[in-house]
C-alpha positions in Angstrom: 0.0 0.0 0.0 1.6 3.1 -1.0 1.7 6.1 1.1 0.2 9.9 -0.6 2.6 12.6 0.2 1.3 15.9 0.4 4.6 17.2 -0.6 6.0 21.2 0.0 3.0 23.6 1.5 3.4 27.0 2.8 1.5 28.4 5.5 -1.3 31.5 5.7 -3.8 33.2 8.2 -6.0 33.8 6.1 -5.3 37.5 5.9 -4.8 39.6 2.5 -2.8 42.0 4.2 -0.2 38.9 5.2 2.2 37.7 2.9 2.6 35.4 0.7 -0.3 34.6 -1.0 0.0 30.8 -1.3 -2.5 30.5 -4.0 -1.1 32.9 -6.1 2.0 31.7 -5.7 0.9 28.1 -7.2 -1.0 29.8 -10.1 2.1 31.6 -10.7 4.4 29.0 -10.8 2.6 25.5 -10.9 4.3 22.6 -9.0 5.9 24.9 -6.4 3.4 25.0 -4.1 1.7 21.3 -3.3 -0.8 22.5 -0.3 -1.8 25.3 2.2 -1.8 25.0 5.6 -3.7 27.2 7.4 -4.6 28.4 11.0 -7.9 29.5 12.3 -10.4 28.6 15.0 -11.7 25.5 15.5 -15.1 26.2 14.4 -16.0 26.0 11.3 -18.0 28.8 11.0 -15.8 31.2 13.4 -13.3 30.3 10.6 -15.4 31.6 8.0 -16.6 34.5 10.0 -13.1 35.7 11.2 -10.7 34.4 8.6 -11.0 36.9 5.3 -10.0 34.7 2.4 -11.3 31.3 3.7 -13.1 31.3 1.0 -10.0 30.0 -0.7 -9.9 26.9 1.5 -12.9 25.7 0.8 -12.0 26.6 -3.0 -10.3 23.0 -3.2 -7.6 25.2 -5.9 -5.1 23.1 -3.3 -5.3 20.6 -0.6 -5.2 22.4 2.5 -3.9 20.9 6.2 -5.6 22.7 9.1 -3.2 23.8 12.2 -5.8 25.3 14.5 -5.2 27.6 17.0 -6.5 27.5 20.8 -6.2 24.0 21.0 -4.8 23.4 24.2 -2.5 19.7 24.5 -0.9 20.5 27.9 -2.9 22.9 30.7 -4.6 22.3 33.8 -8.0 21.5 31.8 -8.8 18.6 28.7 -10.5 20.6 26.1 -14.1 20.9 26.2 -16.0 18.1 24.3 -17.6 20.2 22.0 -15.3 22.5 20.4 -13.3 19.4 19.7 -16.7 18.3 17.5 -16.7 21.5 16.3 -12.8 20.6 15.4 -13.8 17.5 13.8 -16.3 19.1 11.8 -13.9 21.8 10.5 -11.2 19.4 9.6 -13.7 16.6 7.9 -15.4 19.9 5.9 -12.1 20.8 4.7 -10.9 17.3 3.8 -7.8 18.1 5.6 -6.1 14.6 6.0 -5.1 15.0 9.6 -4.8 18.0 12.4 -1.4 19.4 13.5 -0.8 21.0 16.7 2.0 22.0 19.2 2.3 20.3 22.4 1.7 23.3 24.8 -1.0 25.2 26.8 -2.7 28.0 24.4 -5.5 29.8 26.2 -7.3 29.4 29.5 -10.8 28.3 29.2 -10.6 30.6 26.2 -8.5 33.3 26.9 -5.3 32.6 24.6 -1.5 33.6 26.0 -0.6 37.4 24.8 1.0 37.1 21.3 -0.6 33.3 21.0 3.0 32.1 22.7 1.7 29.1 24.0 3.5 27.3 27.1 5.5 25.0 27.0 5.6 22.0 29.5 8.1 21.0 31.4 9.9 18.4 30.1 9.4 15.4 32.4 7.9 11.7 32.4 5.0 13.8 34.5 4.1 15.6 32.0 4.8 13.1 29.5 1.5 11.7 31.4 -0.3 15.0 31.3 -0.1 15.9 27.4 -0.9 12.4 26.6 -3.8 12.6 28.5 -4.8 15.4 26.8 -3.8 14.5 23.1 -5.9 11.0 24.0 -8.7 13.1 24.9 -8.5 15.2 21.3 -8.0 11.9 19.2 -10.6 9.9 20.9 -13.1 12.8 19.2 -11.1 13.3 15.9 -11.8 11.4 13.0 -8.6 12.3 11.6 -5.0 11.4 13.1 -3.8 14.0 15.3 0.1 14.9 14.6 2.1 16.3 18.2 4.5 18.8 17.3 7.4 19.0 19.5 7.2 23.0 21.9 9.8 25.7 21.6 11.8 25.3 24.4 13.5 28.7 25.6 13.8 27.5 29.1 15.5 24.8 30.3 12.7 22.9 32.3 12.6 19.1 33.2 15.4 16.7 32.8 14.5 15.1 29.2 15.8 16.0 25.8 12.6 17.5 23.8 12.9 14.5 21.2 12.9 12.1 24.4 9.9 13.8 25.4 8.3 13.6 22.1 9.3 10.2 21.4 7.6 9.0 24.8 4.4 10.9 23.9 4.6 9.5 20.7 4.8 5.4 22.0 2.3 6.7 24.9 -0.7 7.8 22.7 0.1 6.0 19.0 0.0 9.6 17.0 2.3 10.7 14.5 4.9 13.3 14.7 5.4 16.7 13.0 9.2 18.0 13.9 9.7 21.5 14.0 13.6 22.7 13.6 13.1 25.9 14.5 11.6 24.8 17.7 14.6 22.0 18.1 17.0 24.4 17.2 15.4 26.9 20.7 15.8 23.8 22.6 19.5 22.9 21.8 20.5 26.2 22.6 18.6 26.4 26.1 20.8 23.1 26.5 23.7 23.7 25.4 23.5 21.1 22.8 25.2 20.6 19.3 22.1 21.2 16.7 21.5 17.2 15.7 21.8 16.2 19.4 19.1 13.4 20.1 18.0 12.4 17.0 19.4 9.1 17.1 17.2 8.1 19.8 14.0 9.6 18.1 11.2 8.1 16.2 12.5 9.5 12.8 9.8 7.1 10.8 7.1 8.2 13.0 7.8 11.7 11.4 5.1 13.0 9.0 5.5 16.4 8.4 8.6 18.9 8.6 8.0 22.6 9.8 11.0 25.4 8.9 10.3 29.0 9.5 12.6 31.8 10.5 13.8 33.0 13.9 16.0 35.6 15.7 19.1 34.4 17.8 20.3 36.6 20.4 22.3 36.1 23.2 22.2 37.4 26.5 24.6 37.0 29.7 26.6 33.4 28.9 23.9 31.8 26.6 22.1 32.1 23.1 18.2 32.2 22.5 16.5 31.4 19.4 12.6 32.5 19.2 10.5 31.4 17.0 9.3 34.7 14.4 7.9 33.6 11.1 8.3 36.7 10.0 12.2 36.6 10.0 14.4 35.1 7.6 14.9 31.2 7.3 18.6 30.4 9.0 21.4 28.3 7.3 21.6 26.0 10.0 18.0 25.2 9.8 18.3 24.5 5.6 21.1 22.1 6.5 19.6 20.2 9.2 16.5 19.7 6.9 18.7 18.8 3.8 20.4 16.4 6.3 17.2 14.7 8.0 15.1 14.0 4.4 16.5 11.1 4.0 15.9 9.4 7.3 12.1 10.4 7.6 11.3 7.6 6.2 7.4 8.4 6.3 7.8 11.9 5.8 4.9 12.8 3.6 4.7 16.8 4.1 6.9 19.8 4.5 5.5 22.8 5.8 7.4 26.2 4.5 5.8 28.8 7.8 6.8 32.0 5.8 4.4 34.3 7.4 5.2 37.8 6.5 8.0 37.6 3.7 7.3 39.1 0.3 5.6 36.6 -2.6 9.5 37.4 -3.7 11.3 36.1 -0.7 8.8 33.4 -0.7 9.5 32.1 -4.1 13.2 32.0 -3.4 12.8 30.2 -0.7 10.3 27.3 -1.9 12.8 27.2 -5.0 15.5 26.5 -2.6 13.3 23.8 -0.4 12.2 22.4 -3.8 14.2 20.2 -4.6 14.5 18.6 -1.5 10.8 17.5 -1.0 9.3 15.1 -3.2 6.3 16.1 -5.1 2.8 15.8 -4.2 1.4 11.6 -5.0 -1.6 10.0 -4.1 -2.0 6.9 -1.9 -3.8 6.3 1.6 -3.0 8.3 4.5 -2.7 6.8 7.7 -6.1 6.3 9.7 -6.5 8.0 13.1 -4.7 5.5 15.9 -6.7 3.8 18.5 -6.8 5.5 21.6 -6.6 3.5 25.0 -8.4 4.3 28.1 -8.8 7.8 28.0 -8.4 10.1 30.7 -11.7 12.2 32.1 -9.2 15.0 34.1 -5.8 16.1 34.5 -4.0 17.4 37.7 -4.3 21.0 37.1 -1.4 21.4 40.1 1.0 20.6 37.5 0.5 23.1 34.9 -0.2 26.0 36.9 3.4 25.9 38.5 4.8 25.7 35.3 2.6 29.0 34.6 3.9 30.8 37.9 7.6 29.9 36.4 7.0 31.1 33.0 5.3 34.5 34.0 8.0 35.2 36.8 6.0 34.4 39.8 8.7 31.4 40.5 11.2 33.4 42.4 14.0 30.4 41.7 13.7 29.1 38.4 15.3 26.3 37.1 17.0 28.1 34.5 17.4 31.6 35.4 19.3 33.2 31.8 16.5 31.2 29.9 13.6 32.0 31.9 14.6 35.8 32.1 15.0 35.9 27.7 11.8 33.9 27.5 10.0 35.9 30.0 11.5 39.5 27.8 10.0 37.6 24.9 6.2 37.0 26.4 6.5 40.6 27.9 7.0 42.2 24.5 4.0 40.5 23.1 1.9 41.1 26.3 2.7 45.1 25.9 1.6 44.9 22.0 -1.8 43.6 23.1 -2.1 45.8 25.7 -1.1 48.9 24.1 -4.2 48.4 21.7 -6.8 49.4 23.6 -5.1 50.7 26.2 -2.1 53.4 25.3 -1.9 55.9 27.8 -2.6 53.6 31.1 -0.1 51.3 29.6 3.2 53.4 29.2 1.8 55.4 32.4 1.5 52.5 34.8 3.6 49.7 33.5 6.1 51.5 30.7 9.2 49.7 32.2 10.1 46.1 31.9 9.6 45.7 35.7 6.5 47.3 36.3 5.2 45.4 32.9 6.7 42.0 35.3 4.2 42.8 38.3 1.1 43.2 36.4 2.4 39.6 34.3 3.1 38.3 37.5 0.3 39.4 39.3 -3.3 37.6 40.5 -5.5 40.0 38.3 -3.6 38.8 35.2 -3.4 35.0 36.1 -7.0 35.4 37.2 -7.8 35.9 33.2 -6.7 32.3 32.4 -8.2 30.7 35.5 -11.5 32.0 35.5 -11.4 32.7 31.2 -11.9 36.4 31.3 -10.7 38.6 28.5 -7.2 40.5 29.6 -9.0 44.0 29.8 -10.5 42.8 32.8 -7.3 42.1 34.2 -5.8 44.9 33.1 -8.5 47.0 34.5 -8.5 45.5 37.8 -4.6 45.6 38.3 -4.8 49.3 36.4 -7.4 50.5 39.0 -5.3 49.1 42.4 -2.1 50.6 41.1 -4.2 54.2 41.3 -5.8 53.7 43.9 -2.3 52.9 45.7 -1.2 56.1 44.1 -3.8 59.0 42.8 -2.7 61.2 40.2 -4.4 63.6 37.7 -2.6 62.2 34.9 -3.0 58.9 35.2 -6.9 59.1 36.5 -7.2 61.3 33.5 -6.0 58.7 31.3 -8.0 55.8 33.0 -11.4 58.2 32.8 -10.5 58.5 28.6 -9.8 54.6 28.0 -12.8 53.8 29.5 -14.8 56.7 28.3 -13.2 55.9 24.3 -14.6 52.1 24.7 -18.3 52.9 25.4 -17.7 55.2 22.5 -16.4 52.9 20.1 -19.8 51.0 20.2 -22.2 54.3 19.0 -22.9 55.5 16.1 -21.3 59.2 14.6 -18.8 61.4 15.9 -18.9 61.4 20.1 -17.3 64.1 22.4 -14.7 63.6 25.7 -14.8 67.0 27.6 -11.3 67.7 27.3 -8.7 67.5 24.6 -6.0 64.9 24.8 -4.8 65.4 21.2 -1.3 66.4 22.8 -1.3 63.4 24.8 -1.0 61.3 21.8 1.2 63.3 19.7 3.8 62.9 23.0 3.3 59.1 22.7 3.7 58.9 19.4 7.1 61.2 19.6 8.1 58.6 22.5 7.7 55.6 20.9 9.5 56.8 17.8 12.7 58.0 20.6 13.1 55.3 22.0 12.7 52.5 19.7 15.7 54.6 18.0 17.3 54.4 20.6 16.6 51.0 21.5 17.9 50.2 17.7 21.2 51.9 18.2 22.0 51.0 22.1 20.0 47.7 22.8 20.4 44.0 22.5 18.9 44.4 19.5 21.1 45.5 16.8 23.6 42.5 17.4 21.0 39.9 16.7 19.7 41.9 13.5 23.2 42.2 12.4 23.6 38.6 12.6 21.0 37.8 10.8 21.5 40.2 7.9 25.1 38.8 7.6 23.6 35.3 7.4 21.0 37.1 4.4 23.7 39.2 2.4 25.7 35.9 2.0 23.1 34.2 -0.1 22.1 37.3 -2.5 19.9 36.3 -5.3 21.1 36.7 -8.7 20.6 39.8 -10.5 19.1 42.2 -12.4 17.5 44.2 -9.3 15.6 47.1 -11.3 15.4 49.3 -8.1 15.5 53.8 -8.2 17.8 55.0 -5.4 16.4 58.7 -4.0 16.9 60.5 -1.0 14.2 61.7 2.0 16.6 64.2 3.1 19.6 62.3 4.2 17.6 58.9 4.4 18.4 56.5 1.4 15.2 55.4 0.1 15.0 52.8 -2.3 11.6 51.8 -4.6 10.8 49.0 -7.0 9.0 50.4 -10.2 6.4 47.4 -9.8 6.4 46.4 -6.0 6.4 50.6 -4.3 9.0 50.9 -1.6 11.7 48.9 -0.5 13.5 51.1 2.0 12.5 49.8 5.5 
């Protein structure tokens, strides 16, 4: 019986203003793209209501693989019954031959981690019992296999290698394997480990799909990081490791391209580099969805939640403390973007440093949102108000009194008024933002990372012509492609 290999996919969100356009792509150059995989909720009709160009899925232009997101396989909770029928649904609607997901904790009881940074568990024969309870639970109301996909590990946590981990999960519950080596590459580093470490020991046949996406490395104190950032450029190590591990995954049958972000440009240069690598799409039977054991009604939720206190710094000795301090920098920077959305005075006012942005991560209002499932404004609100109350000032009361005032506003019809002019106010933050991300450019941890990245980029130019015109915005070099607008960052 012959297996059917999906062959080289990229990923999408399903949003037109997010790069590449996969289908395009494959119209554009047939044979370089063999499917789409896609994230969304698990709903089916969520999906169609929040995802703009789901349309195109349903299309059946290319077969599509569905990588949902809040799908929690790790956490203090099993997943509620029925949005895992609403999962099956989804995936049986979209014929997608099986569901891919990491092996983390993504949202509490609905509430999804700031930024969609799931956590990670700790790697231990514990919670090798915990995430197979819950990826039994999943399976047992999937029609499709469920593939595990081994966590980005920032932090070392637990005494077992990831692929240890993943390989005990994998004889544990029966489901297949997607390997991530941007993920593997974050653990080595938190370990200390050469890049191929452990993969002599690991379950390559039980490998059915590949992910590669780009990352940044940075290093702080005595130790490099590598996070996860789809939106970065696709390393050298990573192309070698994949070039190297083809030929061992002996039931390989996809390889997932997670270029979120890059230019249809990039993109092409990239899947014509993968290319050749991946054998082409070919029909055959896929696998059929593994028969689960007893399954598991509950999970210790003790567990979990002291792997949360360590992640969001309310461990005050972590295991690891350089790891746990770069993730934690990491979760904070996402946890500011959300916040600064709907709330950008209170935020800079009351938590504008890295340690006052810590207390209100580390506080009970915040961990209260995943507990209880409320949405993050409430926490924010609740933590926002004590801090005032603690202590009063005009400023910041005046600040509070606006957010709130702005959100009842948002939800009426035609122009509304606030008694008193804040226009200022945001012209300061948006001066402050644009000093001190300058400086942070020119004086932070940042520009060595970015300046290893580039290097890694400007020693694999493509080949030329590059039809460009070269002006000036006063002393800033500006450069614009006659068919494609700007190019200058």
């Amino acid at each position: 019986m012959s297996m059917r290999r999906m062959g080289l996919g990229l990923t999408t969100n399903l949003h037109p203003s997010v790069p590449p356009d996969p289908w395009a792509l494959a119209a554009e150059r047939p044979g370089l793209v063999d499917f789409v995989e896609y994230s969304a909720p698990l709903s089916l009709e969520e999906a169609r209501r929040q995802a703009a160009l789901f349309a195109r899925v349903e299309s059946g232009v290319l077969p599509v693989l569905f990588h949902p997101v809040h799908l929690n396989l790790d956490g203090p909770e099993l997943e509620p019954v029925e949005h895992l029928r609403a999962l099956d649904e989804h995936a049986r609607a979209v014929r997608s031959p099986w569901v891919g997901n990491d092996v983390g904790w993504c949202h509490g009881r609905g509430t999804p981690f700031p930024g969609y940074q799931f956590i990670s568990p700790s790697l231990n024969a514990a919670s090798v019992e915990r995430c197979a309870a819950h990826a039994l639970h999943v399976q047992v109301h999937l029609s499709v296999p469920l593939l595990l996909e081994n966590p980005v590990v920032n932090t070392a946590r637990g005494n077992l290698h990831v692929l240890d981990f993943m390989g005990a999960l994998h004889a544990r519950t029966g489901c297949g394997l997607i390997l991530d080596l941007g993920h593997l590459f974050s653990h080595q580093l938190a370990r200390g480990l050469p890049l191929e470490a452990g993969l002599d020991g690991f379950p390559l046949g039980q490998v059915r799909e590949v992910h590669l996406a780009g990352g940044v490395l940075t290093r702080a104190g005595h130790r490099a990081s590598y996070f996860d950032d789809h939106t970065q450029p696709l390393r050298e190590e990573l192309f070698g490791l994949l070039e190297s591990l083809v030929p061992r995954l002996t039931g390989l049958q996809a390889v997932t391209l997670e270029l979120d972000g890059h230019p249809d440009a990039q993109a092409l240069r990239t899947l014509e580099r993968i290319r050749p690598l991946v054998p082409a799409a070919s029909a055959g039977d896929m696998p059929d969805a593994p028969r689960a054991p007893a399954v598991p009604t509950a999970v210790d939720p003790g567990p979990a939640w002291a792997t949360y206190d360590r992640t969001w710094g309310r461990d005050a000795e972590p295991e690891d403390p350089e790891g746990a301090a770069a993730e934690l920098d990491i979760r904070l920077s996402a946890l500011a973007e959300v916040l600064d959305g709907p709330f950008p005075l209170s935020r800079v006012l009351l938590a504008g440093t890295r340690d006052r942005l810590a207390a209100f991560a580390a506080s009970d209002a915040f961990r209260d949102c995943f507990e209880q499932g409320r949405p993050l404004s409430q926490g924010w609100g609740r933590w926002s108000r004590a801090q005032v109350r603690a202590a009063p000032g005009p400023g910041v009361e005046l600040a509070l009194a606006f957010e709130a005032w702005a959100h009842g506003a948002a939800r009426k019809q035609g122009p509304q008024v606030f008694p008193l002019d804040l226009s200022e106010a945001f012209f300061a933050l948006r001066g402050l933002r644009r000093h001190l991300g300058a400086r942070a450019w020119a004086t932070g941890t940042l520009p060595e990372a970015a300046a290893e990245a580039l290097r890694q980029v400007l020693e694999r130019p493509a080949r030329g012509p590059w039809r460009v015109e070269v002006g000036f915005d006063g002393e800033r070099l500006e450069l614009r492609s006659p068919s494609r607008g700007p190019a200058s960052p």
